[in-house]
C-alpha positions in Angstrom: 0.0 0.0 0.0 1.0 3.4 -1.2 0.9 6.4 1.6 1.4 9.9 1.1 4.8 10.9 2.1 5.6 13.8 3.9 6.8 16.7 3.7 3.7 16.7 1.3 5.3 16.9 -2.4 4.5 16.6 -6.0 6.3 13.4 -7.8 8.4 13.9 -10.7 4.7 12.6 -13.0 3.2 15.4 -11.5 0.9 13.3 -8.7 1.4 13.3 -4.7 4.4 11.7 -3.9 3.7 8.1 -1.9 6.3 6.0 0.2 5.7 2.9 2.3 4.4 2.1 5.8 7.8 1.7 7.5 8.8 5.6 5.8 5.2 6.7 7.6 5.9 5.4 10.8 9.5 7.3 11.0 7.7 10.6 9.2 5.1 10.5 12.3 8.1 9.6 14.5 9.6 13.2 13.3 6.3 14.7 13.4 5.7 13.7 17.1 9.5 14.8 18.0 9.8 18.0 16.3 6.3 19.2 16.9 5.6 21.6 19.7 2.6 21.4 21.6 0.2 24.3 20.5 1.6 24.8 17.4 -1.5 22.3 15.6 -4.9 24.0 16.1 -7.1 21.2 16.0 -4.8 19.2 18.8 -2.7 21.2 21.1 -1.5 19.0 23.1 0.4 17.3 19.8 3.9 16.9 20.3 7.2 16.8 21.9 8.0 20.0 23.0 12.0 19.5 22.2 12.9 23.0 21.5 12.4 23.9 25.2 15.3 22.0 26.0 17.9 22.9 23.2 19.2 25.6 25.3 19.2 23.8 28.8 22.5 23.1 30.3 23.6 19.8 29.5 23.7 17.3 32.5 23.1 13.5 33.0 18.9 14.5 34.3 18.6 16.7 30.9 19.7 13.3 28.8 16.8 11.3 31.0 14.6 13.7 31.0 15.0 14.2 27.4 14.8 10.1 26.8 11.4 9.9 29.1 9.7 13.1 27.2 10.1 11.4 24.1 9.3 7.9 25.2 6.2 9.2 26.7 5.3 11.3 23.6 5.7 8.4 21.3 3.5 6.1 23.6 0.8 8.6 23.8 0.7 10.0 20.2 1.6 6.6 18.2 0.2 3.5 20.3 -1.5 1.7 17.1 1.9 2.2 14.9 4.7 1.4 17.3 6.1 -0.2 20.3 9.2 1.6 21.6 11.8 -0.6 22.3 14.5 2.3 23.0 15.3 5.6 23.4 19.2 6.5 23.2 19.4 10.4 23.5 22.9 12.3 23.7 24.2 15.4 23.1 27.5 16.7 21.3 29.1 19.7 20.1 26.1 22.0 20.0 23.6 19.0 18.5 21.0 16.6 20.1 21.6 13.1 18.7 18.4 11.0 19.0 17.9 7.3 18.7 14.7 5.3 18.4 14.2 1.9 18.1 10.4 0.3 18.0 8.6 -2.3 16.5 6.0 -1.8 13.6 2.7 -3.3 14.4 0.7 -5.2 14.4 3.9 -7.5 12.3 6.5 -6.2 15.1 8.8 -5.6 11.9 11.8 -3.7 13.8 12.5 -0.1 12.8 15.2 2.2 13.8 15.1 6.0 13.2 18.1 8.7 14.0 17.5 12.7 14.2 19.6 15.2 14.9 18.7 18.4 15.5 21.3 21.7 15.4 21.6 24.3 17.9 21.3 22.2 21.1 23.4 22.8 24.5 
């Protein structure tokens, strides 16, 4: 089956460009990360809220903190697409480094996404 992919985008044959189930799942994943609660009309509470912590001091609580926000986040928005098998979070020279690891349901294919986002502690 054929989804939409996202960012939303015309093909090169001039239709809506489509991608498979396991390039959904880590879309959503990005989605739910980078999305900051309040920012979607329709459902405010959406989201991560990570941009709150790219300027926080970086300590070993921020790293589990960090790791729990998005683990709980992923659990709350995507419950019928994923189960979250681990969370690695770390951050480096300015950058948070983010590592998920789930399994797709209802197969439990495993899937592994990495982010990084600029401008971090």
């Amino acid at each position: 089956m054929a989804y939409p992919d996202f960012p939303y985008r015309i093909d090169t044959q001039g239709r809506t460009a489509t991608t498979d189930r396991f390039d959904v799942i880590r879309d959503r994943i990005e989605q739910v990360l980078f999305t900051e609660p309040g920012e979607r009309v329709m459902l405010p509470t959406f989201g991560c809220g990570l941009h709150r912590l790219l300027f926080a001091g970086v300590s070993e609580s921020l790293v589990e903190n960090t790791r729990t926000l998005i683990a709980t986040s992923l659990q709350t928005w995507m419950p019928q697409d994923i189960e979250l098998t681990e969370v690695e979070v770390h951050f480096d020279n300015g950058a948070l480094f983010i590592d998920v690891a789930y399994l797709v349901l209802p197969d439990g294919d495993p899937g592994q996404a990495s982010f990084v986002r600029e401008g971090a502690a």
